[in-house]
C-alpha positions in Angstrom: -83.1 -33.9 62.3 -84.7 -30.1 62.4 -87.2 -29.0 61.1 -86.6 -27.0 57.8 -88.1 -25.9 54.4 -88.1 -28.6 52.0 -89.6 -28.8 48.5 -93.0 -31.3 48.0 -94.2 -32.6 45.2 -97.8 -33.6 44.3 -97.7 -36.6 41.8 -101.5 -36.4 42.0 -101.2 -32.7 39.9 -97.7 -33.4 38.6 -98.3 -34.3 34.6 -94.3 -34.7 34.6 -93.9 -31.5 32.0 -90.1 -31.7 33.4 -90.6 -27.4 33.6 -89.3 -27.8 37.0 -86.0 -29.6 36.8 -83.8 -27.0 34.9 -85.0 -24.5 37.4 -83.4 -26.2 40.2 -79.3 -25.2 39.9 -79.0 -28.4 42.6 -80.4 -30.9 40.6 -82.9 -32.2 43.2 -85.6 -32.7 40.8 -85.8 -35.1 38.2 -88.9 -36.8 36.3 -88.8 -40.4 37.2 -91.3 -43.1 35.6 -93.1 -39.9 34.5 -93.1 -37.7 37.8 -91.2 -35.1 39.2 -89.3 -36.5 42.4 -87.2 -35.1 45.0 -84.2 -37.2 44.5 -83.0 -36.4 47.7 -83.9 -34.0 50.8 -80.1 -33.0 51.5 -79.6 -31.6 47.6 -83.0 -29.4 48.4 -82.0 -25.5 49.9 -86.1 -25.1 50.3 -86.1 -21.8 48.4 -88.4 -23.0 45.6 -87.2 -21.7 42.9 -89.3 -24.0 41.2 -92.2 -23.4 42.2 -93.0 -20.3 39.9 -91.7 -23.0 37.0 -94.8 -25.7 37.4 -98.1 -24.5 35.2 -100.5 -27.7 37.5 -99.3 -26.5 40.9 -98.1 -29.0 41.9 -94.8 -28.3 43.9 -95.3 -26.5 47.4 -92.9 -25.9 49.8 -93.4 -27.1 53.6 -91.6 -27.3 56.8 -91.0 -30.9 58.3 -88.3 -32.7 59.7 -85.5 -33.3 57.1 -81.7 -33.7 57.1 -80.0 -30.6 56.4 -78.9 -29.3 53.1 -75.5 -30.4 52.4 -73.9 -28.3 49.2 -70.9 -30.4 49.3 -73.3 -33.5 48.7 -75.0 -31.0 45.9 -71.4 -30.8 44.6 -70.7 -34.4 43.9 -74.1 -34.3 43.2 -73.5 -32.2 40.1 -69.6 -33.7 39.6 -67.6 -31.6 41.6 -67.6 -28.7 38.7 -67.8 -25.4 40.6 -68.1 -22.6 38.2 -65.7 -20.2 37.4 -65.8 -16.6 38.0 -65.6 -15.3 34.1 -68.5 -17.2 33.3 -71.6 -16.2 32.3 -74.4 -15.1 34.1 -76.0 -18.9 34.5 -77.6 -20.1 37.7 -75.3 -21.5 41.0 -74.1 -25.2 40.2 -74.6 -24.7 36.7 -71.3 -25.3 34.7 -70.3 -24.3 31.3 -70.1 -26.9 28.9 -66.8 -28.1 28.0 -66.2 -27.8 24.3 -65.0 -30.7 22.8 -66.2 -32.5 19.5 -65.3 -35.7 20.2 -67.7 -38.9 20.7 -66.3 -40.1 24.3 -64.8 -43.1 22.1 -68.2 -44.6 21.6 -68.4 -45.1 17.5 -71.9 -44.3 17.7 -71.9 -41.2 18.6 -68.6 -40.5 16.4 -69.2 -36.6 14.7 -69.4 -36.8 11.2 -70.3 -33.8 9.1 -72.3 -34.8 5.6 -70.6 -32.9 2.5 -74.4 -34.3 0.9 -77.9 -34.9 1.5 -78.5 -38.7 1.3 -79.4 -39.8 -2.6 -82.9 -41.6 -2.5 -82.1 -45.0 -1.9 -84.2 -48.5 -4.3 -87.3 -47.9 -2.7 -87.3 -44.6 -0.9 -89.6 -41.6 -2.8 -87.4 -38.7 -1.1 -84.0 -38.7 0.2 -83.0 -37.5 3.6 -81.7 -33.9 4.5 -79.8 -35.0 7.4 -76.3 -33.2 7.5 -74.4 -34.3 10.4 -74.1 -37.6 13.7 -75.6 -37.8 15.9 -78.4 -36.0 16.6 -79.3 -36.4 19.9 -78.6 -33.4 22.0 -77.1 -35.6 25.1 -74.6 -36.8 22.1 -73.7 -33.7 19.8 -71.4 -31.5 21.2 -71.5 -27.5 20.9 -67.6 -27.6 19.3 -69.3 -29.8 16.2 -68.1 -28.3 12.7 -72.1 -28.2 11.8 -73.2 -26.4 14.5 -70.7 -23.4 14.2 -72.6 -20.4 12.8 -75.7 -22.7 11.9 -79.1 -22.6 11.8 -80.0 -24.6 14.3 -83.8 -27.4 15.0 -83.9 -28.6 18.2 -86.9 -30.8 17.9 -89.0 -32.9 20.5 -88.3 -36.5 19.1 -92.0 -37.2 18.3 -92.4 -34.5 15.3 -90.5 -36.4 13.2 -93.0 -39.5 13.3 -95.9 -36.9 13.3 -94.6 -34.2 10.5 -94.8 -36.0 7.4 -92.8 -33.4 5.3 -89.8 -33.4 8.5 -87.1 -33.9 6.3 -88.7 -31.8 3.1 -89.5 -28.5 4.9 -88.1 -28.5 8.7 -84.5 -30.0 7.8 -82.8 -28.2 4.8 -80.5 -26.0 5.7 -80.1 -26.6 9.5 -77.8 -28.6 12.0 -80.7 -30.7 14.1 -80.5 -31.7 18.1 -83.5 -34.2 18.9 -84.5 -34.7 22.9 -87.4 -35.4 25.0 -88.2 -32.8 27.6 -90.3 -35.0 29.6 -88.0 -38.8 29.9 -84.9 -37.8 29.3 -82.5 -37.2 32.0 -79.7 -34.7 33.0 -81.4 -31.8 31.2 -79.2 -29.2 33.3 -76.7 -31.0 30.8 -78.9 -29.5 28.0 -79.4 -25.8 29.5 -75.4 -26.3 29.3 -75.4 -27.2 25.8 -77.8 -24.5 24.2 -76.1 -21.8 26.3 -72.8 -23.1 24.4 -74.1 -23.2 21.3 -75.4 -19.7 21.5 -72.3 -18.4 22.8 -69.6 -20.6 21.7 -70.9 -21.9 18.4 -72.3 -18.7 17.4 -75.5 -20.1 15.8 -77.5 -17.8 13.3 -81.3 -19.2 14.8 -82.6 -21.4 16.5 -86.3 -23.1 15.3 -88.0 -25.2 18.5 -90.1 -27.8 17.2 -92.5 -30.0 19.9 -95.6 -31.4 20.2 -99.0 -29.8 21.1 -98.7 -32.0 24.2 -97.9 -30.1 27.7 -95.0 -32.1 28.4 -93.1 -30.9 25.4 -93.4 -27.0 26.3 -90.5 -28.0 28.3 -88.2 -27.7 25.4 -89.1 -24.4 24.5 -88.8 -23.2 28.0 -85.5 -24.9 28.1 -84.2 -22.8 24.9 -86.0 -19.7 26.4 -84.0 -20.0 29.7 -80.4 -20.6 27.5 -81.5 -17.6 25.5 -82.0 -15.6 28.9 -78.4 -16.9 29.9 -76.3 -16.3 26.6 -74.2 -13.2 26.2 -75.4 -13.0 22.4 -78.7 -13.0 21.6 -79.9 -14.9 18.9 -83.7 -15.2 16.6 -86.0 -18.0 18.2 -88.8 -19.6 16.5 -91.2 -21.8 17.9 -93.1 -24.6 15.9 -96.3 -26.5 17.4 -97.4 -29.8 16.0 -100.7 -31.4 16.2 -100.3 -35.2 17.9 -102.1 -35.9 14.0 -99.6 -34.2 11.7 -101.0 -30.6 11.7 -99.2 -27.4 12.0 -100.8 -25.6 14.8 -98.6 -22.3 15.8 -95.6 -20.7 14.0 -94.2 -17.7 15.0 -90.7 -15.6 16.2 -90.8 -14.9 19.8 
């Protein structure tokens, strides 16, 4: 092996944010059991493009003995999707996402489009404002009937435990995505989507909703980077909840 640039991460500093893993078009970075992690030496150029992306300073680069970078192994890596020439401006090793508004076959995640809000059921005080399934961003697809020239929430999954008026005042009126910027995996899958849905589904706006908690700026940044990427340009709001409830910041950026 030579000796060669290769990305290092503290888990000492690392409060696994996730800020860094969208900014690596290889994906050699993911947040494991809380933590960034190299997933593998060969998917890592050593150029750090991450390293401007981590606010605790905890990714360096260094020179050690390492196996060489390999893009073909970046390539299956990533699922052997080279991008096309008329795409967009997005980063190397980042594909477009394939529109299609089908479920993969799983029932579950089966798109369905709500004509109306849920009545209050025997025992509920306030019905639900839900419009559409699913919800979670890894399951919706871009090429959904209710996302085409929407208003779009894409909200960190803990504000709706936290907000107590989530379905009153945040959902009315808006197709919702839900994810997790710091455990979920694949979010290179959800730069793809938002791109898409800026682009392709021609949404109206798009509200952010996380958590006062460091490791849910990720989402924002995540909708800030597919905003930088998009041909169109669309309005972006950005909503900060207390971990108690409280509104703390809401503002267009």
């Amino acid at each position: 092996m030579a000796v060669r640039k290769v990305v290092r991460i503290d888990e000492e500093k690392c409060d696994g944010c996730g800020l860094c893993v969208p900014s690596c078009a290889e994906g050699a970075i993911r947040v494991v059991d809380g933590k960034a992690r190299l997933v593998s030496e060969v998917l890592c150029d050593g150029l750090g493009a991450c390293l401007g992306e981590c606010p605790q300073g905890a990714i360096t680069v260094e020179e050690r003995e390492a196996a060489p970078f390999d893009e073909r192994a970046v390539e299956v890596h990533r699922g052997g999707l080279p991008s096309p020439s008329a795409a967009p401006p997005i980063p190397s090793g980042l594909t477009p996402f394939p529109l299609h508004a089908g479920g993969g076959g799983c029932p579950g995640s089966r798109t369905l489009t709500f004509a109306e809000p849920a009545a209050a059921s025997a025992g509920l005080s306030a019905p639900s404002a839900l419009r559409q399934w699913p919800v979670q961003l890894h399951l919706v697809s871009p090429a959904a009937p209710y996302f085409q020239g929407a208003h779009v929430l894409l909200a960190a999954d803990c504000t709706a435990f936290a907000l107590g008026d989530f379905h009153a005042r945040w959902l009315p009126g808006k197709a919702l995505a839900v994810a997790c910027p710091k455990l979920d995996q694949g979010q290179e899958v959800y730069l793809r989507k938002l791109v898409a849905l800026v682009d392709d589904a021609r949404i109206e706006t798009l509200t952010v909703l996380v958590m006062e908690v460091p490791c849910c700026g990720g989402l924002l940044h995540l909708a800030q980077q597919a905003l930088r990427l998009a041909r169109r340009k669309v309005p972006l709001k950005k909503v900060v909840v207390g971990i108690r409830g409280d509104l703390l910041e809401e503002e267009w950026l």
